[in-house]
C-alpha positions, 0 to 999 in steps of 0.5 A: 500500500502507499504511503500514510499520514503521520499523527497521535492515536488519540492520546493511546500512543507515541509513535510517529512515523518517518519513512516515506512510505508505509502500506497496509500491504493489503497489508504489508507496511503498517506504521512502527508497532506500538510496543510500549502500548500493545501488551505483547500477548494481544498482539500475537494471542499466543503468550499467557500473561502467567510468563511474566512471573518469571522476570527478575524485578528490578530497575531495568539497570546494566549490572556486573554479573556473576565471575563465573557467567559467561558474559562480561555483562546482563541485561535485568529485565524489568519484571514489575509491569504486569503484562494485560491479559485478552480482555473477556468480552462483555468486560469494561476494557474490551475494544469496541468500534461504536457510532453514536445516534447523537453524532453528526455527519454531514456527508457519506463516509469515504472509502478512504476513511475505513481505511484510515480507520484500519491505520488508526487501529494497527498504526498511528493513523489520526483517530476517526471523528466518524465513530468512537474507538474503545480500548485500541491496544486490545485488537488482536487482528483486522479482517477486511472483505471486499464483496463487489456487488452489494448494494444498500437497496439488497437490505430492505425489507420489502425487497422483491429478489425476483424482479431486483433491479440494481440500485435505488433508480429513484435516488440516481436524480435528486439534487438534495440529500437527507441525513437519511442518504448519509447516516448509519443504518441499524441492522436488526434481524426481523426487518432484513431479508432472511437471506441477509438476516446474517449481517445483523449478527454480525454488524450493528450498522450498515454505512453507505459509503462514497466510493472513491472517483472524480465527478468532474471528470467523470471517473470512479476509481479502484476501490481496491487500490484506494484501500490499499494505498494510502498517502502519506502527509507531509509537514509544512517543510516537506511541502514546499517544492520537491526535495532530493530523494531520501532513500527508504530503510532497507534500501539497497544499492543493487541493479534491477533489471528494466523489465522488472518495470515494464508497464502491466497490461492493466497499467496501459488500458488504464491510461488509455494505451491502444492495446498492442495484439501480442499483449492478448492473450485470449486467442479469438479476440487477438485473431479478431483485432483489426489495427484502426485506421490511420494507426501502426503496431510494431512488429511483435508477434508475441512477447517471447520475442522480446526475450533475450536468452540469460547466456546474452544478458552482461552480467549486471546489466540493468538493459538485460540485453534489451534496446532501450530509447527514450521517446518524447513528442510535441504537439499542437492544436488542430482543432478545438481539443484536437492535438497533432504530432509536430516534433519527435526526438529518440534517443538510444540507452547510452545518449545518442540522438537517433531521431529529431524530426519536425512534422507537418500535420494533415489539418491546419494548426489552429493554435502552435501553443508554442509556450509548451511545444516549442513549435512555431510557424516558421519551423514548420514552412518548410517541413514536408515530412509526414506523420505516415513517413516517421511511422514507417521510421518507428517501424524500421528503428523499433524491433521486438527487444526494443523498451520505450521509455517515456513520460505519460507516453499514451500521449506520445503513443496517440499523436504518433497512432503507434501501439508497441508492448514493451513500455517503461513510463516514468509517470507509473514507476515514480507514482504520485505520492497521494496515488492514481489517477495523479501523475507527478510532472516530469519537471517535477521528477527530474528536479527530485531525483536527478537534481536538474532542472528542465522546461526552463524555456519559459515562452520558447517552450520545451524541449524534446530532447531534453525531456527524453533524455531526463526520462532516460536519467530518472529511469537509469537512476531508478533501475541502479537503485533497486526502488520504486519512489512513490511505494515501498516494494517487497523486494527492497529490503525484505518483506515489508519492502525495508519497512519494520512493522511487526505485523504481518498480513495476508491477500486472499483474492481470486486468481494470482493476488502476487500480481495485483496489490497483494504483491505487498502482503506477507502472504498471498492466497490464490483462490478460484470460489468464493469458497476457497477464500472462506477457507483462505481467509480463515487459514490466514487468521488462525496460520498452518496446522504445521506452521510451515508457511503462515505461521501458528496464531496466523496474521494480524491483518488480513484482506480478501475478496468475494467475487460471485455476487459481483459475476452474477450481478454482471459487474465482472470487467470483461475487458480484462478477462479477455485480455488475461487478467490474472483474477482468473475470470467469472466463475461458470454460470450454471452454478446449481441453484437450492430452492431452500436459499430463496426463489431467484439466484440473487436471492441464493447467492446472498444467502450463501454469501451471509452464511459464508461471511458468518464461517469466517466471522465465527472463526475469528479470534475476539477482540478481531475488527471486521469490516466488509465493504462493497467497493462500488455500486453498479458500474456497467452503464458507466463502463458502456458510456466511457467506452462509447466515448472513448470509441468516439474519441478515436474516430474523432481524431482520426484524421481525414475522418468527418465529424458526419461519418462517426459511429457514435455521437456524443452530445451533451445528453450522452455527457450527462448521461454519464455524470449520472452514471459514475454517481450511481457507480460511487454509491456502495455500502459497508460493515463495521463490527467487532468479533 
């Protein structure tokens, strides 16, 4: 997880962290533990509070020891603080996480905001002003379940699972709230349906939450990654203009090869890269790509061919045998929010200029913005070169084993209509400290971690060259140095990515969690059913039977993931499963039906999903915090309208392509369409309890 905020836990700690970056690793980098407020006992539940007998009372002074001791000195430990014992429920000191109907609020809670609780809880996160948190020191454990799907509309009591439709369509439209839209909602049994009767059992309240997105631009972001990265505030020195880079505990001055940094398949669609064919995996959706008009695919059949055998690669080299060039592009305006190429500049590995190009773009510039571009109207008189011919350059200069390393390089990639696999963008290997969909500036980057100033151009502009070659030095300093800025890494200095925490985590998710945000957490558990992450989840609470991989009184934090409601309501991204995401894909859909769960199949999906929810909570050790949250409410007409815009986008800027010829329009009645859409997405649900 990112980074997190430095503050006192309300007067039960002292603590305060100074390392750039702390993760909940879906759980892997908490804050330092609170050693001088936790009783060890509580925090691994296996000690018995009788073992502090056996200390020798005294001062805590050094002594001379015994003539026939082995060592010259010993240490006494102070054996006067009697050590707490796990408090009896139902007892005065027993945790509690409690709302009060006399509490006000006056607006959704955030998803950012269970998270900061969980901070709070095992960290030194800054308490919540949301709900009251009783006796901190005694969690022993936090299990955190993400169960897509869950809508707060599923808990009246009057539902009709029959005839449900997603949501509350009523609601989508208003301009006014109530504290009725925002308030906690008591649970009691006799007034849920009986197929989530069970929450009752389990959680006092249910909370809607706002999850996490941008309205103005009309995005809902990933609820998984907003839980689990968290940024890290800075004090009033920190915050003035980017500072030389200070390296992490645990760092290590170790060479790293580059495709260790090579952008994932997620990373490109997300920032909008056309998808190169060798990245499908998917066999009948790469034999029916079809490469859209006006734009070119380097030739890579597959991604074998970028390999380059061990018995090739310099030992040592942070290339690994690879051809690496630093791209960079200008553009200027051809029409009222159309960009157009006109200057490219490559550079090699070792600095050498390769290409430097001016180009002439199809339709009349409407606005050079030269105080960006650097591009003015004289330079361009005489320039005959087109954007076809250095396609047909990139073509002949890029092979299967060539990196381009760039900044934001879908911008680059779209005004040159150029798909390529193999990408190293310094805008994702350096992230933003308050996370995505933020992007630290190249300026910014470079003055941070290479000490040079670049853009200083003023009203000339930038520069390409210089840009390219700062992506190429941010890049060979990252590579060298066995680090990713923004994020503490798993690889750099041991498991919590050279961070001591003392609390260990676990991510049991469908599909592979190494390769997503579970990468950080100590332990990581693969399922394919809802099922296995029931027993997955309960395995990491309580550890191995032989303790040969997680250890005895298993972990203290554990995040985990149901995802057959999310199939079954449709909300499954099928864009990435057929592109090979590592999540496995939608279970089968002729999973059998028992009539004695409920008539219709949501109705039976949420009864297994409470009795599932009602195993692991049965399994929890006390005084564990539980928490479910739904992530997002109904996403798929959001999805269908930004594809739609995106497909518009595309033909839009296709040059040569008439505003009368595109397949889709897009007006404002489809843009409003989607403002309501993405409100509807950021409207999700959540559970707090304590076990």
């Amino acid at each position: 997880m990112g980074k997190h905020r430095r503050s006192r836990g309300g007067g039960d700690d002292e603590a305060e962290t100074d390392a750039a970056s702390q993760e909940l690793s879906t759980g892997t980098a908490v804050a330092q533990p609170q050693q001088s407020t936790i009783p060890s006992e509580i925090a691994n539940g296996e000690r018995d509070s009788r073992e502090s007998s056996s200390h020798t009372h005294s001062s805590g002074s050094l002594k001379r020891s015994a003539p026939d001791d082995d060592e010259g000195w010993t240490k006494v430990e102070r054996g006067n603080k009697k050590r707490k014992k796990v408090p009896r429920e139902g007892s005065n000191n027993y945790p509690a996480i409690t709302f009060s109907p006399s509490a006000k609020l006056f607006a959704k809670i955030n998803l950012a905001m269970l998270r900061d609780l969980v901070l709070y809880l095992f960290a030194d996160g800054t308490g919540p002003n949301w709900v009251s948190v009783s006796h901190r020191p005694y969690f022993r454990k936090i299990v955190v379940l993400m169960v897509p799907g869950l809508e707060e509309a599923m808990f009246n009591e009057a539902v009709n699972f029959e005839k449900y439709t997603s949501g509350s369509a009523s609601n989508q439209d208003r301009t006014e709230t109530t504290p009725d839209d925002y308030y906690p909602r008591p649970l009691s049994a006799e007034r849920l349906p009986i197929a989530l009767q069970g929450f009752a059992n389990m959680f006092p309240h249910l909370w809607p939450v706002k999850a996490p997105g941008d309205d103005k631009y009309m995005k809902l972001h990933s609820p998984m990654g907003t839980f689990l990265t968290a940024p890290m505030s800075k004090n009033k020195d920190e915050r003035k203009g980017p500072k030389p880079a200070r390296e992490p505990s645990g760092w290590k001055n170790e060479r790293t090869r580059i495709t260790e940094f090579l952008a994932t398949l997620e990373e490109l669609e997300t920032a909008g890269h056309l998808i190169h064919p060798a990245l499908i995996e998917n066999e009948e959706r790469r034999a029916a790509f079809r490469v859209p008009d006006g734009w070119v695919v380097s030739k890579v059949d597959k991604l074998e061919d970028g390999e380059v055998p061990e018995a090739d690669i310099e030992q040592g080299s942070v290339t690994a045998g690879r051809e690496c060039l630093a791209l960079d592009c200008e553009m200027c305006m051809t029409g009222e929010s159309e960009y157009s190429l006109t200057r490219i500049s490559v550079i090699s590995w070792s600095g050498d200029l390769l290409m430097d190009e001016l180009v002439k773009p199809e339709k009349p510039i409407t606005n050079y913005v030269t105080q960006f571009s650097g591009i003015t109207e004289e330079m361009l008189k005489p320039v005959t070169t087109t954007l076809q011919d250095i396609q047909q350059k990139l073509l002949e200069l890029i092979t299967p084993r060539t990196i381009l390393i760039g900044h934001s390089l879908e911008s680059d990639l779209k005004a040159l209509h150029f798909s390529h696999p193999f990408i190293v963008d310094t805008s994702l290997i350096y992230p933003h400290p308050r996370g995505p969909p933020l992007k630290s500036s190249l300026k910014w980057l470079t003055q941070k971690y290479v000490n040079r100033e670049i853009q200083k151009g003023g009203a000339n502009g930038h520069n390409p060259i210089e840009d390219a070659r700062a992506c190429l030095d941010l890049g060979e300093n990252l590579f060298r140095r066995l680090a990713r800025a923004g994020t503490a890494y798993k690889a750099q200095g041991g498991e919590a990515g050279g961070l001591i925490t003392g609390k260990t985590s676990a991510a049991v998710d469908w599909g592979d969690p190494s390769k997503g945000p579970g990468a950080g957490a100590t332990y990581q558990i693969g399922c394919k059913s809802d099922a296995d992450v029931v027993s997955g989840v309960i395995r990491a609470v309580k550890g191995d039977a032989d303790g040969l991989e997680i250890p005895g009184g298993g972990v203290d934090f554990v995040w985990g993931r149901m995802r057959e409601l999310e199939a079954l309501q449709g909300w499954w991204n099928k864009n990435r499963v057929e592109s090979g995401n590592s999540d496995g894909g939608p279970p089968d859909s002729d999973t059998k039906l028992d009539e004695k769960l409920g008539k219709s199949p949501l109705e039976q999906c949420l009864a297994r999903l409470s009795a599932s929810l009602e195993t692991i909570h049965a399994n929890l050790p006390p005084c564990t915090a539980f928490i479910v949250y739904s992530g997002s409410g109904d996403p798929r007409e959001m999805s269908r309208l930004q594809a739609m815009h995106s497909q518009w986008k595309r033909e839009y800027n296709t040059p040569g392509k008439k505003w009368d010829q595109l397949s889709v329009k897009w007006t404002d009645e489809e843009e409003q369409a989607l403002r309501r859409a993405v409100k509807k997405a950021r409207q999700s649900v959540g559970f707090i309890g304590v076990k």
